[in-house]
C-alpha positions, 0 to 999 in steps of 0.5 A: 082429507075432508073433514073438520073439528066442528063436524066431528063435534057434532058427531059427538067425537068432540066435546065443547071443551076441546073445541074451545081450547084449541080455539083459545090456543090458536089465538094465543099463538096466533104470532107464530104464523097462520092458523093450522088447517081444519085437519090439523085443527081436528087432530088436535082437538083429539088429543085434548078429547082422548085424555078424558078417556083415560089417555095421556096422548093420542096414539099413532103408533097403529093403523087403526084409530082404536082410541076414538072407537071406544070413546064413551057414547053418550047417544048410541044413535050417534054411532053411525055418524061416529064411524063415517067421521073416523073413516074420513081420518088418513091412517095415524101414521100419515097423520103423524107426517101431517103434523110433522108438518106443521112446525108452528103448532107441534114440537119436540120436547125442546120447544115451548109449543102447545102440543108435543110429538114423541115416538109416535104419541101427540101430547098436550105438553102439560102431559108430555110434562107430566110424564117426563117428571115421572120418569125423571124422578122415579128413575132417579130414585132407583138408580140410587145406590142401596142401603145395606142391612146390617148384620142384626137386622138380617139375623132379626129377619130370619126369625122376625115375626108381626100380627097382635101377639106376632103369632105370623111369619112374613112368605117368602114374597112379604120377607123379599118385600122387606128386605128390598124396603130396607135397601132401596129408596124405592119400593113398590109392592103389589098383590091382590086383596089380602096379600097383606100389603099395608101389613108388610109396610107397616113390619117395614116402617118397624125395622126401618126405626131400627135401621136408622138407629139412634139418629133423630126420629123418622118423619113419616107421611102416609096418605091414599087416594081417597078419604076410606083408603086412607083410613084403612092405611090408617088403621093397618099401619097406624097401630105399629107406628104408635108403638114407636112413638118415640122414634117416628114423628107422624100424622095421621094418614090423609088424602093425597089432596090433604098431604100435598096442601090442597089450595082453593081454586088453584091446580097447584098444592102448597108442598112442591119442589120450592117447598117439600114435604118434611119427610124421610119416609112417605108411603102411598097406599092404593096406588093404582087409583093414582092418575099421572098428574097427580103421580107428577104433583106427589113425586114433585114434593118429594125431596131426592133424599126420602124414602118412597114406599108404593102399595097397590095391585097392578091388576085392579082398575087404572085410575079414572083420570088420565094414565095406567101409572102403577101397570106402567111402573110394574112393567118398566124393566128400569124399576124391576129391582124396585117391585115385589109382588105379594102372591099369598092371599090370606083373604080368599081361602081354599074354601071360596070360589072367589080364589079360582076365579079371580085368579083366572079373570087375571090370567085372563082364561076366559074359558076357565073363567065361566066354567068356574061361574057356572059351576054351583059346586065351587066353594062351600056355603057362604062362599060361593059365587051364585050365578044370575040370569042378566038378561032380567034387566031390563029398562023397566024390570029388574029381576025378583030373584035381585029385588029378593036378595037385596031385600033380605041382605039390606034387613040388618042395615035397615034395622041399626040404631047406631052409627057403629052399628049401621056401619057395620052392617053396611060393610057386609054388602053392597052392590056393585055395577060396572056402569052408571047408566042403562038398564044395569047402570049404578043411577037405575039400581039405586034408584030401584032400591030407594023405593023398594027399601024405602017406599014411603020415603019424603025428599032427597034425605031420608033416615038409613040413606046411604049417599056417597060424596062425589066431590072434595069439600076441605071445609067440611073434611069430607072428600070425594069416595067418602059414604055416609049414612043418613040418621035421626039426632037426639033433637030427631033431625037427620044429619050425616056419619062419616067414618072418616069424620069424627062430627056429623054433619047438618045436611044442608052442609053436604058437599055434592053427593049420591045415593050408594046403595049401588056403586060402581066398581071404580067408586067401590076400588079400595074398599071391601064387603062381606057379600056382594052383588055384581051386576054386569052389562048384558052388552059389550062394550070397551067399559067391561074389562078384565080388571073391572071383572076382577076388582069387582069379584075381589071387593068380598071376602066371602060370596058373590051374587053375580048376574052376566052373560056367558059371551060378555063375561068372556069378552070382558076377561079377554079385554085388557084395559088399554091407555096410550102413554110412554111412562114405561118407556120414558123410565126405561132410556136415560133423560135426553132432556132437561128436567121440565118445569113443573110449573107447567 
């Protein structure tokens, strides 16, 4: 080997903070003997820099060092001297010998060293510690012995009915997913969009009161990833559990943040192992937005003796940040018990083309997929998917047929004069895009809508702009995901609505923001829209996966304009997203060792 940390920086393998932290690292543990070599040292470092794409250890499982080739390049000319540096590596299992040597700096989960190798994975130990709680908990939680139904729940469920005037009867799949609610201290349901997930929760919550009997009332604690998601759990389980006020003792559902205590300038929460939340029952919706620390911080409020109920599709996007936690729990063999999928979508009818062709981007039938697209005879009117030619992007023109469509698809929205209704018009298209950057990126899209709706426009804030907030800020109630809308006061000053927030707000108090006009598919994971256009690289890449493919096309309820290319739409559906962690195996051996401090 011949090769170091500081020329895979300068390859752009590296970023500042891994180089930095392992610099920090070696002169707080300097003490346990000489520094390691620079090839130690530069695997090191990438197990730090593998983490911000997504992965929770750096794998050596394989010959190939397929982790490093798809980390995101900034500058494409880089690419070159990427490969030449990655050439240099010996194979991950020859580099998993080398740190085997190397006792002073890598151990076993028993040991206090900063870097941790199990089963062919190297973990920064926090994330070995993340993981590991994970399991510990979740396996817990299933091993616990279930709860009978009682004889009159089981007669209510065979006529049991839910909706406003209870005009629906739950599918086989929502009734399993009831009955497996009631018996276990676990329950994971997923499905796709409209399979009625938060709807089953909240039949659940309903007969979960009359599990309990007389007893005290249920504490219930419901909260999701971000400020939307947890006002549409808020407005699909809130109105079943208001009708048994007398029964449940609840709040209104939060943030993942707010329910666990956020604390300023500190990566711990107030509710934790010392202090729990005082809950008999908490229900996370929008799971799979949940990267593993997080995962790990939640689990860690929950005391053993609470119910804890998971919803989310295991086929949408993993969470931005480290881990695939909600696919790994889905595949655990330890959990199966646990896991329902709800497989009637009420969403997607006969009548749209969006059913079809979702359903075989998730099987992940390429072939059949872009014959469905390119078939302009799937779907009645409004609910088709109208495909586009997306070579017309390019990094000075888009297209006229996009300029045309979102010209006359954004005429409602411009012409709303309240809140109410500028919402709502809102709610019936967007475009989506499945990168930030580049001639289809979501920063060039919205930046050419700005100026094609609003040409004459003075400023960052402008009346009708819709921005989308890019950062927490717990003063102002307002969290990262939330989209406001930019309108004029009675005094005629703009200030910013928030449908998650009651007031407006002065914009010269908005936290960190952007325009959202265009979003990517990650920002847009967990809403919905009437219509909308979705714009995908002409390129491959490692970004373009099949569950971005299928989260995008599933955020509409009706029809989608969609520009792609035959070969990168295919490539895309064939491409499962791919993260390094060992949370589905963790859960699925017995602990070997102690739980790990969470404090850590």
């Amino acid at each position: 080997m011949s090769f170091s940390m500081k020329s895979f920086y300068e390859a752009g393998l590296l970023r500042d903070l891994d180089v930095h932290l392992i610099e920090s690292l070696i002169r707080t543990f300097l003490a346990r003997g000489n520094p390691p070599s620079e090839e130690i040292k530069t695997l090191l470092a990438l197990a730090v820099r593998v983490t911000n794409e997504g992965h929770v250890c750096l794998d050596l499982h394989t010959d190939r060092w397929w982790q490093l080739d798809r980390i995101r390049r900034e500058d494409e000319e880089q690419t070159s001297a990427r490969e030449k540096q990655i050439a240099l590596l010996p194979s991950p299992p020859d580099a998993q010998r080398a740190l085997l040597n190397c006792p002073e700096w890598v151990g076993s989960g028993k040991s206090n060293l900063p870097f941790i190798l199990e089963r062919n994975r190297l973990y920064l130990r926090r994330f070995w510690n993340y993981e590991k709680r994970v399991a510990n908990k979740l396996r817990a939680f299933a091993e616990q012995k279930p709860t009978p139904i009682p004889a009159r729940l089981r007669i209510q469920l065979a006529t049991i009915t839910f909706g406003r005037e209870g005009q629906f009867r739950p599918t086989p799949s929502q009734l399993d997913a009831v009955q497996q609610g009631l018996k276990n201290q676990l329950t994971i349901i997923t499905g796709g969009p409209g399979t009625g997930k938060t709807t089953i929760a909240a039949l659940l919550l309903r007969l979960l009161v009359a599990q309990a009997g007389n007893t005290a009332p249920l504490r219930v604690r419901m909260a999701a990833p971000t400020g939307k998601a947890a006002a549409r759990l808020q407005e699909s389980v809130g109105s079943e559990i208001s009708t048994h006020t007398s029964q449940i003792l609840w709040e209104p559902a939060s943030t993942l943040e707010r329910l666990l205590g956020y604390q300023r300038n500190s990566p711990y929460f107030r509710h934790n192992h010392e202090t729990p939340l005082l809950a008999d029952i908490v229900l996370i919706d929008e799971t799979s937005m949940i990267d593993l620390p997080k995962m790990a911080k939640l689990l860690d409020a929950i005391t053993p003796l609470t119910r804890l109920i998971l919803l989310g599709d295991k086929n949408q996007l993993a969470s931005v940040d480290p881990g695939s936690v909600m696919a790994e729990l889905c595949e655990a063999t330890a959990l199966r018990h646990c896991i329902v999928e709800l497989t009637e979508s009420k969403r997607f009818d006969a009548d749209s083309a969006v059913t079809p062709i979702s359903q075989a981007v998730r099987a992940g039938d390429a072939d059949s997929a872009w014959k469905l697209v390119a078939d302009p005879s799937i779907g009645t009117a409004n609910k088709k998917v109208t495909l586009h030619d997306a070579t017309a992007f390019t990094p000075r023109d888009v297209p006229k047929d996009f300029a045309e469509i979102v010209r006359a698809r954004y005429q409602p929205f411009l012409a709303a004069k309240t809140p109410a209704e500028a919402f709502r018009a809102l709610s019936a298209f967007r475009v989506l895009c499945a990168l930030r950057r580049g001639a289809t990126g979501s920063n060039r899209i919205n930046a050419f809508i700005e100026d094609l709706l609003f040409p004459n426009r003075k400023g960052d804030f402008y009346d009708h702009r819709v921005i989308l907030v890019t950062k927490n800020d717990y003063d102002m109630h307002l969290f990262n995901g939330d989209v406001g809308i930019l309108l004029p006061n009675e005094e005629g000053d703009l200030v910013a609505h928030f449908e998650t927030r009651e007031q407006p707000l002065p914009t010269r108090l908005l936290p960190a923001h952007e325009s959202a006009f265009a979003m990517t598919v990650h920002k847009a994971q967990g809403s919905g829209f009437g219509h909308i256009a979705l714009i995908l690289p002409t390129q491959e890449g490692p970004i373009l996966t099949r569950e971005l493919i299928y989260t995008g096309l599933t955020r509409t309820e009706t029809g989608v304009d969609l520009w792609c290319e035959p070969s990168t739409f295919k490539s895309g559906v064939t491409r499962l997203t791919a993260r390094s962690m060992g949370l589905r195996e963790q859960l699925n051996i017995p602990a070997s060792t102690p739980e790990p401090n969470p404090s850590t």
